[in-house]
N, C-alpha and C positions, 0 to 999 in steps of 0.2 A: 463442473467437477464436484462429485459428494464425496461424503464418508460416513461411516457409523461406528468408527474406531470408536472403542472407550476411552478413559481418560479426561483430563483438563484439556482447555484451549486457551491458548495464550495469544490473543490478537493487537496486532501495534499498529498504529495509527502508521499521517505521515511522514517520511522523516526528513527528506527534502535536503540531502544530503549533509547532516546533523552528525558526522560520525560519531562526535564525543559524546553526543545523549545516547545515543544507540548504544555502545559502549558500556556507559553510565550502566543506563535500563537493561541492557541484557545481565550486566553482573546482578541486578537485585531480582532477577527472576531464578526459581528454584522448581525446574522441571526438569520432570522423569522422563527420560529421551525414549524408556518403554514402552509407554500408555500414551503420554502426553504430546500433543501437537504445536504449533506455532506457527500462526497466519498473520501475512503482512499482507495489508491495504492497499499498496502502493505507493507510487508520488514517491520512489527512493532517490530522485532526483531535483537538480535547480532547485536555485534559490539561495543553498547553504554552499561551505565553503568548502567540498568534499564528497561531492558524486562518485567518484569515480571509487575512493574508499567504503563508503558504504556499498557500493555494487560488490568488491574487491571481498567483504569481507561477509555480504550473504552467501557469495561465493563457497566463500570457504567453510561457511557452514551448511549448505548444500553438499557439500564434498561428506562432510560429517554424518550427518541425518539428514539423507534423500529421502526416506520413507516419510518426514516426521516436521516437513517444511511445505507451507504452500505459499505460493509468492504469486500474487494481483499483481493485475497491471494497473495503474493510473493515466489521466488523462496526459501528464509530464512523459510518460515514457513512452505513450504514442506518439508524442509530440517530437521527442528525440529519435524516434523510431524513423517517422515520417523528413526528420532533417538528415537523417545518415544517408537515407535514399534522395536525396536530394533536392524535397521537397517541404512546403511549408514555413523555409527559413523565419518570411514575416510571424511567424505562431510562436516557432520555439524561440528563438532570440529574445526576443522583447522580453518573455517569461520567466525569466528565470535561465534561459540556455549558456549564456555568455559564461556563468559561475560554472556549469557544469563540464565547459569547453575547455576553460580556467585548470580545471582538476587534472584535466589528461593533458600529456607532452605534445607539446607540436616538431615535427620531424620534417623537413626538407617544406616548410610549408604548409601540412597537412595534417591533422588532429590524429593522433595514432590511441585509435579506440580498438583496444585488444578483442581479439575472435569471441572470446568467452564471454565479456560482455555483452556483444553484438547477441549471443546466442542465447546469452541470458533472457535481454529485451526481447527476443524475437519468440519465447517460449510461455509468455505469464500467461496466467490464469485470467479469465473476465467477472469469475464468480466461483463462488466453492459452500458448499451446501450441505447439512448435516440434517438431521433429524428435528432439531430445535432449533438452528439457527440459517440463515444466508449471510453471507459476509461478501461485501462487495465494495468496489471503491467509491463510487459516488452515490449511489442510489439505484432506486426500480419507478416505473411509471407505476401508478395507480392501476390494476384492475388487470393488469397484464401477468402471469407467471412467468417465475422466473428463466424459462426454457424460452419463452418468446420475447423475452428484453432485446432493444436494439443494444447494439455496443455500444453506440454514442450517449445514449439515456445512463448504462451503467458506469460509462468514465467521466461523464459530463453533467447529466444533472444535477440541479439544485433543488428551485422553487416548488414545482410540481411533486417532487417528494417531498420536502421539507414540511410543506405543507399540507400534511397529506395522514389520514387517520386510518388510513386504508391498511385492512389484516390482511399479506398475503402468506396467513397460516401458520408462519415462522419469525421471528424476531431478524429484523434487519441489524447488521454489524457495519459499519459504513466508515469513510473518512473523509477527504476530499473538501468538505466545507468546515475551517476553521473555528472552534468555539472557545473563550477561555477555560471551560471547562467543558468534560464531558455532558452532550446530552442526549436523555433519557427522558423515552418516549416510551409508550406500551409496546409501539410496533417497530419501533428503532431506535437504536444507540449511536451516536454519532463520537469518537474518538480523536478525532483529528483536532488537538489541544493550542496548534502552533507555534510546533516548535522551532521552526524557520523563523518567527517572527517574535521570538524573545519568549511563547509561553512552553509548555511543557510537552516531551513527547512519551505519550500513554499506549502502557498496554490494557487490557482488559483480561481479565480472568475469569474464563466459561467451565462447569457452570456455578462457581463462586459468587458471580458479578463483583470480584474486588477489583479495585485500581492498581497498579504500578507505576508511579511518575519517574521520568526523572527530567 
């Protein structure tokens, strides 16, 4: 998916279902829902104590600004994707799944994970693309454009991007691999601050290059 709206881009790392930094971080952001965009990374699930709130309440700003929202997938939500269909259990589980199962009621038995969620998961983005930037959840292989990425490379890679100097043209926006702070790279920014895991969850401000923590 592109775009060449004008305007700022507001991209947020992962949040892993962190409702209260989300929260936090959304009140210290100050965008113009006319011009300005706001891209999540993915990974809005497992881990944290509140999956099903954070889905609940991108929701409701999806309801808000359709136009003016792009929401990634992460490798977390193919993970739950692949357990709703009833497979993969050993993946998701161990990962982080149990907190996320945790969030939603169980009825006669059985995890009662509302339609709209299901619909939400079953609709993300794999990459979203501007003029200046690609913004994706994990990475891109070296030497490949972004039209011919596998899916697996972009919710799952690490190493071979991380390590990797490679220009493909546009500045990568990324999350998926944990840093205490953001890092900045010439050909990618990695965001994903951990804030599942006690540090902070970051948005990035395009083309400002400011931070927003909370």
């Amino acid at each position: 998916m592109s775009s060449d709206k004008p305007g700022k881009i507001f991209a947020i790392g992962d949040i892993h279902g962190c409702l209260d930094k989300l929260k936090t971080l959304l009140g210290r952001i100050q965008l113009d829902w006319d011009k300005d965009m706001m891209v999540f990374l993915g990974d809005y699930v497992d881990r944290g104590p509140d999956s099903r709130g954070v889905i609940e309440l991108l929701l409701d700003l999806k309801k808000e600004y359709p136009d003016r929202l792009i929401f990634l997938k992460g490798n977390h939500e193919w993970m739950f994707t692949q357990f709703l269909k009833g497979e993969d259990h050993n993946l998701f589980l161990p990962n982080g799944g149990r907190k996320t199962l945790e969030s939603y009621s169980v009825e006669k038995g059985k995890i009662d994970i509302p339609q709209s969620h299901r619909d939400f998961l079953d609709h993300l983005d794999l990459y979203f693309e501007t003029n200046d930037y690609i913004f994706v959840h994990a990475g891109m292989r070296p030497y490949i454009s972004i039209s011919e990425q596998s899916p697996e490379d972009l919710l799952w890679i690490r190493s071979h991007f991380l390590k990797s100097s490679y220009d493909w043209g546009k500045r990568v926006i990324f999350g998926h691999t944990p840093f205490s702070v953001p890092l900045i790279e010439t050909n990618k920014v990695g965001i994903d601050t951990g804030a599942v895991y006690g540090g902070r969850l970051t948005c990035l401000v395009l083309p400002d290059f400011e931070f927003i923590f909370a």
